[in-house]
C-alpha positions in Angstrom: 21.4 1.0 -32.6 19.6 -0.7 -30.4 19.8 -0.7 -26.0 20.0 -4.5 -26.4 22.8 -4.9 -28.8 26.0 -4.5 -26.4 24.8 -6.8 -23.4 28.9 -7.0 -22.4 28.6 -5.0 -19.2 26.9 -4.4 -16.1 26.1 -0.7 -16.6 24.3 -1.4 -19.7 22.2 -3.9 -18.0 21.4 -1.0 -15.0 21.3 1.5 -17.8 18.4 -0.9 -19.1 16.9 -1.7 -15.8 16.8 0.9 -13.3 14.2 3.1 -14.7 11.8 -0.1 -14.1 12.7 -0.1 -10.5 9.4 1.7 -8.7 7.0 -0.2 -11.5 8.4 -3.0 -10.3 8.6 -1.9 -6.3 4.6 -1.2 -6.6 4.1 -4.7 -8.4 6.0 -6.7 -5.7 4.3 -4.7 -3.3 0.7 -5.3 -4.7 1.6 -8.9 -5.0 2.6 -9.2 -1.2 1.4 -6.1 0.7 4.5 -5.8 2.5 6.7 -2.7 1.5 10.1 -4.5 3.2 9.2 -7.9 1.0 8.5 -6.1 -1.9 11.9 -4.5 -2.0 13.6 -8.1 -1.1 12.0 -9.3 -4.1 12.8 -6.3 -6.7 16.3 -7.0 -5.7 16.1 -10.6 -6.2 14.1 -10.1 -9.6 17.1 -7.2 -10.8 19.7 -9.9 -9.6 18.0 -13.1 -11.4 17.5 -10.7 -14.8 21.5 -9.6 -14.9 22.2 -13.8 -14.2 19.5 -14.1 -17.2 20.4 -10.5 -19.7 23.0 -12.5 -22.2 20.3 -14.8 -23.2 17.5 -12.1 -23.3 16.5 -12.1 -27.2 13.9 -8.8 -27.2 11.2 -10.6 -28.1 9.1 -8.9 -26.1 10.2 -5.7 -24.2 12.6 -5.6 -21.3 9.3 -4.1 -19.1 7.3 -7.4 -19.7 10.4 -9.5 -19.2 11.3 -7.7 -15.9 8.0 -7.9 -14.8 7.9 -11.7 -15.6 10.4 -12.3 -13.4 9.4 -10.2 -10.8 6.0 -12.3 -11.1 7.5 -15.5 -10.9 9.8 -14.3 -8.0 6.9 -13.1 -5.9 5.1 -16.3 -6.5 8.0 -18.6 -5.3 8.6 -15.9 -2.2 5.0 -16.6 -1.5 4.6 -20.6 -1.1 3.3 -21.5 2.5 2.8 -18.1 3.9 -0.4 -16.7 4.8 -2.4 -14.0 3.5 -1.4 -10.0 4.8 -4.6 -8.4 7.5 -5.4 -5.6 8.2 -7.8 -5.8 11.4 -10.8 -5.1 9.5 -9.9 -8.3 7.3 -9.3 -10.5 10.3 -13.7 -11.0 10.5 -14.4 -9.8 14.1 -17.3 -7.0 14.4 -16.0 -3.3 15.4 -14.7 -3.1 18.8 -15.3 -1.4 22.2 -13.1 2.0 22.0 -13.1 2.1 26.0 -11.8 -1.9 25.9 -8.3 -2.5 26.4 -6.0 -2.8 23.0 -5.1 -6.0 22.0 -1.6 -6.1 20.5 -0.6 -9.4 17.6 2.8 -8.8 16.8 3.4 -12.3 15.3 0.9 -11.4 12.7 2.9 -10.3 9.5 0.2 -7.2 8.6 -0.3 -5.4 5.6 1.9 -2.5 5.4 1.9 0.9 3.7 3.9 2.1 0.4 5.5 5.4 -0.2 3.9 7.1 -3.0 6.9 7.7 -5.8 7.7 11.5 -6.5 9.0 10.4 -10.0 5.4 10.0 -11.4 5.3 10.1 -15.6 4.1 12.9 -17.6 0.8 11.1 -18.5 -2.2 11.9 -16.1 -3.8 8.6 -17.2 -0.9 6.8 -16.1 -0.4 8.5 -12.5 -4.1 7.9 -11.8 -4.4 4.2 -12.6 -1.0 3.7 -10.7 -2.7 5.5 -7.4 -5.9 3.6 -7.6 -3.9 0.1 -8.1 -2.1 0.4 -5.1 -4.8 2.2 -2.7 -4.9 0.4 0.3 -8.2 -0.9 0.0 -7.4 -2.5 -2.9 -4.0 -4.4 -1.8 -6.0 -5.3 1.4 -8.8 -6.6 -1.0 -6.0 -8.4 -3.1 -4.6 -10.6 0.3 -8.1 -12.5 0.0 -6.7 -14.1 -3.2 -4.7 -17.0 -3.6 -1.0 -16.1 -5.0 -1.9 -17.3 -8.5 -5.1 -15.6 -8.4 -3.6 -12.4 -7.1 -0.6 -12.7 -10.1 -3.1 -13.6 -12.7 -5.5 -10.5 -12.5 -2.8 -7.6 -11.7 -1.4 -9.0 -15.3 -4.5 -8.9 -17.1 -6.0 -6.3 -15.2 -3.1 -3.9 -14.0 -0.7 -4.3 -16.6 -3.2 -5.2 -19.3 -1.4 -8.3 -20.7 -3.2 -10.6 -22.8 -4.6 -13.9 -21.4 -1.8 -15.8 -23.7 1.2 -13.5 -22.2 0.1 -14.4 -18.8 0.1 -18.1 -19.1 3.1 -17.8 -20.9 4.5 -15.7 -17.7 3.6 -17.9 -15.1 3.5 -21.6 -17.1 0.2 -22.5 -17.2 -2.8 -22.5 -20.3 -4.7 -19.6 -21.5 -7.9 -21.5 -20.7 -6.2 -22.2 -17.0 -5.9 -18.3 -16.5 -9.1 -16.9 -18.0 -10.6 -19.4 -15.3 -8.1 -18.1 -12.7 -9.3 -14.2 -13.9 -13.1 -15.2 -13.5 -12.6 -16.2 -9.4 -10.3 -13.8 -8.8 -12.9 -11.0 -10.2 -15.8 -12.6 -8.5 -13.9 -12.8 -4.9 -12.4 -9.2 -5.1 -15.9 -8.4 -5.9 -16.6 -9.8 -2.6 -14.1 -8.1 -0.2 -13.7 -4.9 -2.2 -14.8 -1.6 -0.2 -18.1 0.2 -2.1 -17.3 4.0 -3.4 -13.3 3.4 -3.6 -13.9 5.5 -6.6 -14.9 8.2 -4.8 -11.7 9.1 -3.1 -9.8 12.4 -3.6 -6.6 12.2 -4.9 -3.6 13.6 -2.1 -2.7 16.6 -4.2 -6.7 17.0 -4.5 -7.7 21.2 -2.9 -10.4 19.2 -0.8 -7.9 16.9 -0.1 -5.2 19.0 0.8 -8.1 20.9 3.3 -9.2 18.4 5.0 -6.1 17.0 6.0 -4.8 20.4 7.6 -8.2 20.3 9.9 -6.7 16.7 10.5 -3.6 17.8 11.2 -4.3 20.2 13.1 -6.8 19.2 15.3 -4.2 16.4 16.7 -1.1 19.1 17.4 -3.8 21.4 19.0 -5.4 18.5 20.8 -8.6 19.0 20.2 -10.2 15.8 19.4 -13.4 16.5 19.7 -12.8 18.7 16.7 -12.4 15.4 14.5 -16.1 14.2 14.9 -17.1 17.4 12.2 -14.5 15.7 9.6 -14.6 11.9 9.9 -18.2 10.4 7.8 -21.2 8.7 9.8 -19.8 5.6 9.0 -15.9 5.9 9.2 -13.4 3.3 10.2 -10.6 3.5 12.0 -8.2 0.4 12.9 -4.3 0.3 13.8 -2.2 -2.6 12.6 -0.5 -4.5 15.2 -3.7 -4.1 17.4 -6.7 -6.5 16.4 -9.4 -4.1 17.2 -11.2 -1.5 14.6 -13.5 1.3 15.6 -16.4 2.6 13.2 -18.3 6.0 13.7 -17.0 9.5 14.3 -17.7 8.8 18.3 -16.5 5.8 18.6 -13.0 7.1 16.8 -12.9 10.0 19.2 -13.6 7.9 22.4 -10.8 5.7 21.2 -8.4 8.5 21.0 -9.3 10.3 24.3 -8.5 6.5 25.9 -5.6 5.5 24.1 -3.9 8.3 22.9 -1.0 8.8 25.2 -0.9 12.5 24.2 -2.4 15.0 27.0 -1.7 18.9 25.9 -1.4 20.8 22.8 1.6 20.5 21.1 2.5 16.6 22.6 1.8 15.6 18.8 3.3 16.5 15.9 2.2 15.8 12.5 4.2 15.9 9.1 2.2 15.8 6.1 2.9 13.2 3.1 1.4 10.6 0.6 1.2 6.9 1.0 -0.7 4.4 -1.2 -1.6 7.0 -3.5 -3.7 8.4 -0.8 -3.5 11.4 1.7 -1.0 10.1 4.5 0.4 12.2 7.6 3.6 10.5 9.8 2.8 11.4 13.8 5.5 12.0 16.4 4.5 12.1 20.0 6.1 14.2 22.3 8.8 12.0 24.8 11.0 14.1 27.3 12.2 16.8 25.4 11.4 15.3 21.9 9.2 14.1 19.7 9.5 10.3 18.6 8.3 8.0 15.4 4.4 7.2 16.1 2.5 6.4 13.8 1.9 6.9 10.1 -1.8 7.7 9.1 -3.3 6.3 5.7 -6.6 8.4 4.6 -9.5 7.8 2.7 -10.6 11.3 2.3 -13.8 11.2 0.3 -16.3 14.5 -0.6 -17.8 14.2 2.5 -14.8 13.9 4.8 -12.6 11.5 6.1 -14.0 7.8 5.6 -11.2 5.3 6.7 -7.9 5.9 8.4 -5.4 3.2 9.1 -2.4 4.5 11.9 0.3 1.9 11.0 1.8 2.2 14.5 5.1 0.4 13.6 7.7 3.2 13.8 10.2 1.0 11.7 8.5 2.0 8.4 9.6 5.7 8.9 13.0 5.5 7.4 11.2 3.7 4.6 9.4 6.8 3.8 12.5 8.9 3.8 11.8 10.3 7.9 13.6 10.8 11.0 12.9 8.8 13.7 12.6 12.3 15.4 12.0 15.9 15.5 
């Protein structure tokens, strides 16, 4: 018998439903590079497809029709907002590491995702899920217009056909292969070079060089961190405008603005974020040590290339972490 054919109940539909959930978390997510909107809109999509199950017919499958909704949903949630930053995107050259911070906390930024630990069996799979929500690429993604941004995480994420997608979001295939062109061409654009190079989190080198990371910061000894970060690394910290590129220019940065002093004022836990190597910081207050900051990695063959420190210490209950130690 089939899933569909008693459609009486509510547990049914969540019976249905529910293992969806995180497919559709990282596709609301992608679509708005905000974590706290993306989980908004999952629950308005799970809502909307419960108001819509008695008049589901199966003709396609209850993954494409969830995530048609969740599309649609995204793209309504999305009319007359502007695009999520990170500073890098905001066009201003690298900064001054010695200049004072400059803080925007009216601008809505792009924020991290939790990596899932309920990953499927298939390698495959759990590769092209990290790559399609590496922070490089959701960054690269905010550069699109909404229907742009819907119309090639379809064809190219999911892999729908051109006809599903017009279908999905009303429009003509024609319409959307012309969408898929410019969207391609501008991610082209904006897209980071050698994203392909990245080490998966689980990675041995991975796992290495973010321990040296780790530890460097709880011993305090920054200087250590020039050896690990590449010749032309990046480093920028969402709500403050400025970014920093070069291993020296990282390191200045931290001796200025760090608030830390002494071995031991930081403390690092280690974790995964974005399908990427991630670490949440706690600095040391009174007798404690508090929320900080939440590091994203690119950790490449030859070291560390990118980090962005999210320094918004509400996302740290999102990621399942006390606010201190």
């Amino acid at each position: 018998m089939s899933v569909l054919a008693d459609r009486s109940g509510d547990a049914d539909f969540s019976a249905i439903a529910e293992p969806y959930r995180r497919e559709l978390l990282a596709h609301c997510y992608r679509m708005t590079g905000s974590l706290h909107d993306a989980e908004d809109l999952v629950q308005e999509t799970l809502l909307r497809a419960w108001k819509a199950y008695d008049r589901f017919e199966g003709k396609s499958s209850v993954r494409t029709w969830l995530h048609r909704i969740a599309t649609n949903t995204c793209l309504s949630a999305l009319e007359g907002r502007q695009r999520r930053p990170l500073p890098t995107g905001l066009g201003g050259p690298s900064s001054d590491p010695t200049a004072e911070l400059v803080q925007r906390s009216e601008v809505a930024w792009l924020e991290p995702l939790p990596d899932s630990t309920d990953h499927p069996a298939d390698p495959s799979v759990i590769v092209g899920s990290r790559e399609s929500v590496r922070l490089a690429f959701v960054a690269a993604l905010q550069h699109l217009s909404p229907r742009q941004r819907a119309v090639l995480l379809l064809r190219d994420v999911l892999q729908w056909r051109s006809a599903e997608v017009a279908e999905a979001i009303g429009s003509t295939t024609t319409a959307v292969n012309s969408l898929l062109q410019r969207a391609r061409s501008q991610l082209d654009t904006v897209r980071p070079a050698a994203t392909d190079r990245l080490a998966a989190p689980d990675s041995p080198e991975a796992q290495d060089l973010l321990a040296r990371y780790i530890a460097a910061f709880e011993s305090y000894d920054i200087d250590r961190l020039v050896e690990l970060f590449t010749a032309e690394a990046i480093w920028e910290m969402p709500p403050y405008t400025g970014w920093y590129q070069g291993p020296q220019a990282i390191v200045t940065l931290i001796h200025q603005q760090c608030p830390a002093e002494h071995a031991g004022d930081m403390r690092m836990i280690p974790l995964a974020a974005n399908g990427q190597p991630a670490v949440a910081m706690y600095m040391r207050v009174g007798a404690a040590h508090v929320a900080f900051q939440l590091h994203v990695l690119d950790i490449r063959s030859d070291g560390v290339s990118h980090v962005v420190a999210f320094s918004d210490d509400t996302l740290f209950a999102k990621f399942g972490l006390p606010s201190s130690l």
